[in-house]
N, C-alpha and C positions, 0 to 999 in steps of 0.2 A: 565859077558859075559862068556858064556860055552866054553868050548876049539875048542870043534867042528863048532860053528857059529864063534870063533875066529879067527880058520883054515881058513875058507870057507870068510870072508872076506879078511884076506891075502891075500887069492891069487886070489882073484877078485882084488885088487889092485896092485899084483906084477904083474897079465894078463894084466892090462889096461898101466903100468908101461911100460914094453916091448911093448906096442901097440905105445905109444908114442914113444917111441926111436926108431921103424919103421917106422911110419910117418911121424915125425917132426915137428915142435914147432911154423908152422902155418897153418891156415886150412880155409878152406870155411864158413862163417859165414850165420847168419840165417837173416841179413838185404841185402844179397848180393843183389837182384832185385832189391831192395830200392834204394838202394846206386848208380845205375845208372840211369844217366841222366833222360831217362824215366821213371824211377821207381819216382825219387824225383817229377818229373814233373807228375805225376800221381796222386801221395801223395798229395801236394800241394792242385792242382784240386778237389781231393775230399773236402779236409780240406776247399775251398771254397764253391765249389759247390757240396755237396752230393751226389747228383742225378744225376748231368751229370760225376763227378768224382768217380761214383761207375762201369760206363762203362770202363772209363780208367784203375781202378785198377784190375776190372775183370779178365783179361788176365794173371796179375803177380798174382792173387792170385790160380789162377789153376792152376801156375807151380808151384808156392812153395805148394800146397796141394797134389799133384798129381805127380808132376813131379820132385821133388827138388832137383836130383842132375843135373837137367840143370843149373841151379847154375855155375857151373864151366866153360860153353859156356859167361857168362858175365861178370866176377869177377874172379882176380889170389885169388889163398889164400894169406892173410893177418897174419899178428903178432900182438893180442892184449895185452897191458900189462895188463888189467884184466886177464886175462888167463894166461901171467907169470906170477902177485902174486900171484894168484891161487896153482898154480907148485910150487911153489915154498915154500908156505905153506905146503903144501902136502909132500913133502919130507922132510921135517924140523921136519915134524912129525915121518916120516918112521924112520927116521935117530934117532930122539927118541927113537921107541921102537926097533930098532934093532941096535945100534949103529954103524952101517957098515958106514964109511966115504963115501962111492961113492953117498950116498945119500946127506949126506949134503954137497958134492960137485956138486951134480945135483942143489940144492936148490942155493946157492951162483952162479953157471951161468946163474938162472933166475934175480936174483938180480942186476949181471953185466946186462942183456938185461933193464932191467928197468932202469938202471940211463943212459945207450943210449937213451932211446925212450919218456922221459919227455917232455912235450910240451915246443917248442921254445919261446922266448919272454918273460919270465918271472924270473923275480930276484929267488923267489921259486919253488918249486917243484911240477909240477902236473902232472897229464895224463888223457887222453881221448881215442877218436877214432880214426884207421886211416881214416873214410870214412866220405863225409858231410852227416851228419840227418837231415832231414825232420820232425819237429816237427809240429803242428798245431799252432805254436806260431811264425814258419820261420823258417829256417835254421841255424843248430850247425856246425859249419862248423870243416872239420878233425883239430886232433889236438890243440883243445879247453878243456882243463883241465874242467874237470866232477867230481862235487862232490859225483857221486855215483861209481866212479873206481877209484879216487885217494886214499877215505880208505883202500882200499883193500891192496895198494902200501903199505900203512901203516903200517899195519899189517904183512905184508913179512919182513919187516924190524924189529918190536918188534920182530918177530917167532926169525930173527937172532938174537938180542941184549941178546936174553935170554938164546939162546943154550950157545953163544959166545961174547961176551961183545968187539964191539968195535967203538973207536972216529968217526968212516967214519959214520957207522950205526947211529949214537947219531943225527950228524951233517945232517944227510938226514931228519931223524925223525922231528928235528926240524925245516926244513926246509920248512918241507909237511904243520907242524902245521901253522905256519907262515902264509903260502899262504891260507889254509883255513880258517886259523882265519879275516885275513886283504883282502885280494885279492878277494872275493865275496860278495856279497851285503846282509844286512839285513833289509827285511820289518817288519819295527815297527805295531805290530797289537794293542798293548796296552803297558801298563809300564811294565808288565812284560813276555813278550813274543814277539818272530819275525820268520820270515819264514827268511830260509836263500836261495840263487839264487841257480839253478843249474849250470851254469857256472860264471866265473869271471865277477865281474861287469863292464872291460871294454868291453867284449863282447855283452853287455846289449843294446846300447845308438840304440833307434829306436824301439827297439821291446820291450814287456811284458807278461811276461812266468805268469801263476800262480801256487804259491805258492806247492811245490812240496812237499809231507810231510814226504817221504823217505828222501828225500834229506836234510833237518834236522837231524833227526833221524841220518844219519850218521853221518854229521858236530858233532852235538853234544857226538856221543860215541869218534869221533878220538881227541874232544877238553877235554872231561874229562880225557882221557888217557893220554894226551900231558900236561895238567892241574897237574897231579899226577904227571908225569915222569919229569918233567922243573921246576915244584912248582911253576907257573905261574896263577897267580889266573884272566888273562886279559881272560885266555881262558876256563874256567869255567866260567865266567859271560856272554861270548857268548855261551856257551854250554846251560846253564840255561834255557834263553831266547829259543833257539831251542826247548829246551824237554819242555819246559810250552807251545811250538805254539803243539805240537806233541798230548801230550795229549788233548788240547783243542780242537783238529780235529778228537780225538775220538766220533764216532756215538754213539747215546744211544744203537745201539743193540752191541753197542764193536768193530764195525770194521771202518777201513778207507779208505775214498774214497782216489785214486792216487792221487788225487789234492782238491784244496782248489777253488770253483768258480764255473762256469757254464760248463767248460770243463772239458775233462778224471773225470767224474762221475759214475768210476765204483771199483770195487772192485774184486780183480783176488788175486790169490795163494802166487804167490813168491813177490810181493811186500807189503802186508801183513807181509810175513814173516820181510822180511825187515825192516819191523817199530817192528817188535816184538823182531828180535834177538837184534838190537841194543838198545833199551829201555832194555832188560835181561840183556847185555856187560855191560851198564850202573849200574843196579843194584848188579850186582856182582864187577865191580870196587871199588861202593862207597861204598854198603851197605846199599843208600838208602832207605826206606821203601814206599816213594811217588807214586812210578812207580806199585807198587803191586796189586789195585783196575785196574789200566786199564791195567796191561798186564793180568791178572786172566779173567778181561772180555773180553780182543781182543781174548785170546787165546779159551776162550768159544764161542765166535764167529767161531773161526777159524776150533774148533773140528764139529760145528754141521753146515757150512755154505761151508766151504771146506775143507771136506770131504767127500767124498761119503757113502751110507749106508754099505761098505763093509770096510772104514775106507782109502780107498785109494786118493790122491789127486785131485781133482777137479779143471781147467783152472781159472774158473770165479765163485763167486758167485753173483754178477751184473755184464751185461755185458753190454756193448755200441753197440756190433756188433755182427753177428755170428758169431758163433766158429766154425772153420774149423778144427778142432782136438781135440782129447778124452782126452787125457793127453801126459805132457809135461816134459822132463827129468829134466826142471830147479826144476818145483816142487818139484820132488824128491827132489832134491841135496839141495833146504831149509828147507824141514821139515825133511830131516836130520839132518841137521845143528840145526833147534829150538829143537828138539828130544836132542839131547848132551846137547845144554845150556840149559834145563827145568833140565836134569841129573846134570849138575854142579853145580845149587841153590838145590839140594837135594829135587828136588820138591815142594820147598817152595809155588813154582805160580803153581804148577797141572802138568800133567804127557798127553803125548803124546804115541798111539800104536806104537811098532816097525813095525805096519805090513807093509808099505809102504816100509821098507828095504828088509823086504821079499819078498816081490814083486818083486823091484828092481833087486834083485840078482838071483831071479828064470826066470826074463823072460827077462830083460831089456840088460844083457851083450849079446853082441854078441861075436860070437868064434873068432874072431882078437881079441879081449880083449877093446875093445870102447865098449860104449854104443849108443844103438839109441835114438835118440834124440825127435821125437816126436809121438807117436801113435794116426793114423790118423784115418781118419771117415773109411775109407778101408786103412788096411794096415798098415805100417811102414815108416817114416821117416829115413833112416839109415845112413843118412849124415853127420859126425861129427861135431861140431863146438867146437874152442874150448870154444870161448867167452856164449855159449849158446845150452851148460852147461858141457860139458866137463873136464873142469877145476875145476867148481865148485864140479862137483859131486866127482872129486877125492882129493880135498881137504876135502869134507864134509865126506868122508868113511875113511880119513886115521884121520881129529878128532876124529871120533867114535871111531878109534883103541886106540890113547893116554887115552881122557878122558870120555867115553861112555859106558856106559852098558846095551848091548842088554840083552832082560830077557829071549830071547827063540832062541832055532838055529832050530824051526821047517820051 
């Protein structure tokens, strides 16, 4: 990385840095319509009936295209702790390369917010949403520990254990493991392999989700890690199982559908990513060489299927529905993210363009120092959230800074 695109990252993360500390540390989210009464009851309606349920959702889908920061007329801003591990990563990094303490003092009061905001009822440690979801499968109701935001908790906590080595952190760490390991449900597909729930399997009893394949894909990187750090071998043999259902749910053209079944049969950007950083996480903890034939091919997938011909990120390569928007700020902030970890295997699995950072940082900051969130069929999205993707994207820009190398600052 040249000094100049060095520069010029800085301080798009020290602008968005001060943009946060004027705003503050919860925001409008991108399910906000959803998440009311009428929105769920809208959702639902479709999820049964189509056709009559594409009239109902009609309404909330021209305000969030069109109109999205009416948002704020139905929904206060919320605190997600996806968005503080997020933060909290992100300074843990800063605080890396600049050693200045007010960072990893920034970093340690996202971590105080996350052991406040863990989901109630539970011997261990997880986290969710504040709002009820609307899935096609029923209702996740707030507050339901979610296998794809308690990783992330995870990881806020290794970022600390490694700047700073301490009992509390250790004790959380294996806490989280715990709950993921024992506390959600594994479908047996064969002897060696299982999809794991996305929520706790006492939240299960009545309904049946299918087989989520992200949602593996993480259980399994936070159970190899947890696996390493504990020398607990109960949670590598759940981890195993995960990453055998993972790759088995690889398409022959390399990519994977969101789910395993007749629903969510399509294939979009950032949860892509998702099965691909965490299969990498994985390969670069063990050293595995298993993971190498399907991450080489998802990732060839991923370069000729979502990307566009100019190399930029593409919403969907199958889609279920139309797309109401061009591109979306979460993609960026992951094929940042898979951009670093392909640089961290020294390209062992193949090499991704920076140009999507480019992009990013010529068009996507605005002068507060946020980024806009989604570029729509006309126009801008300029709404912040943080859960989506705010968080992510400046966690994904301050990795770049520790372990990243851009090739060009054009």
């Amino acid at each position: 990385m040249d000094d100049l695109f060095k520069n010029k990252l800085i301080s798009a993360v020290q602008r968005f840095s001060d943009w946060l500390e004027r705003y503050g540390e919860v925001s409008q989210d991108q399910y906000d319509f959803w998440a009311t009464t009428c929105g769920q009851y809208a959702k639902a309606l479709y999820y049964r009936k189509p056709l009559l349920g594409s009239i109902a959702v009609a309404p909330i889908v021209f305000l969030d295209s069109f109109l999205p920061a009416a948002r704020r007329c139905f929904r206060k801003r919320s605190r997600f702790p996806i968005a503080d591990a997020h933060f909290a990563m992100g300074y843990f990094y800063i605080y890396q390369v600049t050693g200045d303490e007010k960072f990893y003092q920034k970093a340690i009061h996202f971590l105080e917010m996350l052991q406040q905001t863990r989901c109630p009822g539970y011997k261990h440690s997880g986290w969710g949403y504040p709002f009820d979801w609307m899935t096609n499968s029923g209702v996740i109701q707030a507050q339901t520990p979610l296998v794809t935001t308690t990783p992330y908790v995870y990881e806020a906590f290794v970022a600390a254990s490694e700047i700073r080595p301490n009992p509390r952190w250790s004790e959380i760490l294996h806490s989280i493991a715990e709950h993921l390991a024992f506390d959600f449900d594994d479908t047996l597909l064969n002897d060696q392999s299982s999809a794991c729930s996305y929520i706790p399997r006492d939240k299960l009893t009545g309904k049946k989700y299918p087989p989520v394949v992200n949602a593996s894909a993480y259980r399994a990187f936070v159970l190899t890690e947890a696996a390493l750090r504990f020398k607990d071998k109960r949670y590598q043999n759940i981890a195993q199982k995960n990453l055998n259902f993972v790759l088995e749910a690889q398409q022959e053209d390399g990519s994977w559908f969101y789910a395993v079944g007749e629903k969510d049969q399509f294939v979009d950007h950032f949860h892509t990513c998702f099965v691909l950083k965490n299969l990498l996480k994985v390969a670069i903890l063990t050293g595995d060489k298993r993971f190498q034939k399907a991450i080489i091919k998802g990732l060839e997938y991923y370069k000729t299927q979502l990307l566009d011909q100019i190399g930029l990120p593409k919403p969907f390569a199958k889609e279920q529905r139309f797309t109401t928007y061009r591109r979306e700020l979460y993609d960026y902030a992951e094929n940042i993210n898979l951009y670093v970890l392909l640089q961290k295997t020294r390209s062992q699995f193949g090499e991704i363009s920076d140009y999507p950072l480019q992009d990013l940082l010529s068009r996507w900051q605005k002068p507060d120092g946020s980024f806009r969130t989604r570029q729509l069929l006309l126009g801008w999205n300029n709404v912040p959230y943080h859960r989506w993707a705010q968080s992510q994207l400046f966690r994904s820009l301050t990795f770049l800074l520790v372990y990243g190398n851009a090739k060009t600052g054009n």
